[in-house]
Structure formats: structure tokens, C-alpha cells
N, C-alpha and C positions, 0 to 999 in steps of 0.2 A: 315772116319767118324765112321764108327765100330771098337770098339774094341778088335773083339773078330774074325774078319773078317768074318761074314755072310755074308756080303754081296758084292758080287762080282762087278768091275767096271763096266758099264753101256755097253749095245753094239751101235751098232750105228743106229740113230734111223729111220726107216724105214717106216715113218709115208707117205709118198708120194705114196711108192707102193702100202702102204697098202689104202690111197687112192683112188688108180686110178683101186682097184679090187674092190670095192663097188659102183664104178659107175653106172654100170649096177643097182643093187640097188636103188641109189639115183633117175635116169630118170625111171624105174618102181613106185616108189612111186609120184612122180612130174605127171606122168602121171595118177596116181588112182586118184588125189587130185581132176581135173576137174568133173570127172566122179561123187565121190563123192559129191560133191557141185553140178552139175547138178540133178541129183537123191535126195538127200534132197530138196531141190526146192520142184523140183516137187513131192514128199512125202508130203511134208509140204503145198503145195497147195491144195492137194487132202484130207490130215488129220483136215485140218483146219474148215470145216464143222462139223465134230464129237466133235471139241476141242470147238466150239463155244458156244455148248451145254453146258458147263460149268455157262454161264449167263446165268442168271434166265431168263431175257425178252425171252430169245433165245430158251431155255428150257420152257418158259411158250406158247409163240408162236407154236409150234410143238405141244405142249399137244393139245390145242385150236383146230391146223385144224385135229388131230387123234381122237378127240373125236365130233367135232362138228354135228356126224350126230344121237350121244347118246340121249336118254331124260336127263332132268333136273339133274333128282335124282340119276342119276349113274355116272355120269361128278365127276372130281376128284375137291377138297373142291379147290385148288389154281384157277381152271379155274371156278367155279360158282363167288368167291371171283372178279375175272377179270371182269368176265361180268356182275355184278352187280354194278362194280366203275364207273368214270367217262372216263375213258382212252375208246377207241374204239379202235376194232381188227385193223383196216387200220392203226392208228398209233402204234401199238405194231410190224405190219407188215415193216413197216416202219423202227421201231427203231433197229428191229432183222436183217434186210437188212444192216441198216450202222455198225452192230456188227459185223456181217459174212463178209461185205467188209475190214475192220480193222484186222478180221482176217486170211483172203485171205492175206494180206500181212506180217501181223508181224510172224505166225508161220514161213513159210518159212526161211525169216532174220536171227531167231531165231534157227532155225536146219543150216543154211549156216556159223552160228557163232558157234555153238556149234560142228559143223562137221569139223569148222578148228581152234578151239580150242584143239580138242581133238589129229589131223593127228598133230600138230606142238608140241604138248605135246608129240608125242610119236619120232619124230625124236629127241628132247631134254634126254630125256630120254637113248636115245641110245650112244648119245651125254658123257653124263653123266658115264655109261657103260663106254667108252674106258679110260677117266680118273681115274676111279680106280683101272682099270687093267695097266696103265701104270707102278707102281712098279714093277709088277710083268711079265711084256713084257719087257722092258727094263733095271731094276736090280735085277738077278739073287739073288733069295733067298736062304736062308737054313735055313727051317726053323728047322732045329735039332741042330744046333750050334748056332740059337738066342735067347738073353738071355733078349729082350725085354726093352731095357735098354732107349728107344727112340731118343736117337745122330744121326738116321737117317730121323727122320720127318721132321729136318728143311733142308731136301735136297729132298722133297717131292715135285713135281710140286703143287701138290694140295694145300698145307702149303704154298708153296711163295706166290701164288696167292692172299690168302685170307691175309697174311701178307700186300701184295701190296694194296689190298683194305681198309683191314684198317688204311690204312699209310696217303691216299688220302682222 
């Protein structure tokens, strides 16, 4: 397919051994995955109190019981605003409890998905890596004798491929 022969015939492909030497590898990582997703859990169970602080009910509740033993006039304007409306602390209390319980569970969820989001994004990746070093594992380049002419792209695993898929 070169004309100009840069490119030498293919050797024989060794994808099996090369396989079964990343093993150790692969069961190293299978094995951090648990570990990972346990520890975000419970990261994300213990962070979830700090995050909850984000709503304002949540955030105004905390103001309320750190200032509650202040006089009037040095209480900050959103907690005089509170305790002037209609709402009572017991129900602020209340609605800040079923915040903090909602967020007891969804941080976690939320670090357990983004924790294997990220672990299967990088095996992919890796993934990716071997395919575009296969021209150059398997057909012996020179690159001083190539004259870039492209008659070797459509003998490109990577080229079939996408050929196959938009055929389908």
C-alpha cells in the first residue's frame, strides 16, 4: 500500500501476551474501585452537613441557634427578619432536619457516581492509548522515507472501524 515502502509488513500481533502482563494491573485497579466508592460514601456522609449549609433554611437555622443568646440589636438583619415573620424556630427546625436528611443521602450517591465516573473514564482512556500506538507497535515506520501521501490510512485499524460504523 506504500509507495515509496515506508512502511514495513506488519509483525505478528502480540496483543494476548501483552494482555496477560497488565493483569496484575487490571486486578490492582478492580481492587482500588471498592475501596474508592467505600470512602466517597462515607466522605460524602460526613461532608453532607457542611454542603447542607448551601440552603438558606439551613443556613438561617445555624445563624438563629449561634446567635440566639445576642440582644436584639446585634443579631444579624436575616435572623431579626425570621423572628419577626410568621414561621416559628420549631418549624425552621424542622424543615432544616428534612434538608440535612435529603442531604445525608444524595451527596454520597453523588461522590459514588462521580467516583466511578471518573475510575471508568480513566481505564477508557488507557484503552484509547493502545489504539493509537497500534501503527506504530505493529507497522514499522520510517518516518524519513515518508512522503505522507495517505495510501496507508485505509489499512489503519482505527479508519476501518469508524468506516464500519458509519456504514451501519
Amino acid at each position: 500500500a506504500c509507495p515509496v515502502e515506508a512502511i514495513s509488513s506488519p509483525e505478528k500481533h502480540t496483543g494476548f501476551q501483552q494482555e496477560k502482563k497488565n493483569l496484575p494491573i487490571l486486578y490492582g485497579r478492580l481492587l482500588i474501585l471498592p475501596v474508592l466508592l467505600i470512602g466517597s460514601a462515607i466522605g460524602g456522609y460526613y461532608l453532607s452537613i457542611p454542603v447542607s449549609l448551601i440552603n438558606k433554611d439551613v443556613r438561617l437555622y445555624y445563624q438563629i441557634q449561634q446567635t440566639k443568646n445576642l440582644p436584639e440589636e446585634s443579631q444579624p438583619v436575616e435572623v431579626t427578619t425570621f423572628l419577626a415573620g410568621k414561621e416559628t424556630v420549631p418549624q425552621l427546625e424542622k424543615k432544616a432536619a428534612h434538608i440535612q436528611k435529603k442531604m445525608q443521602l444524595g451527596v454520597p450517591i453523588f461522590l459514588l457516581f462521580f467516583i466511578f465516573i471518573v475510575w471508568f473514564r480513566l481505564f477508557s482512556l488507557e484503552r484509547t492509548e493502545f489504539r493509537r500506538q497500534y501503527g506504530q507497535k505493529y507497522h514499522k515506520i520510517q518516518q524519513e522515507s515518508c512522503i505522507n501521501c495517505g495510501r496507508c490510512f485505509a489499512f489503519c485499524p482505527v479508519s476501518r472501524q469508524k468506516k464500519r460504523e458509519s456504514a451501519s
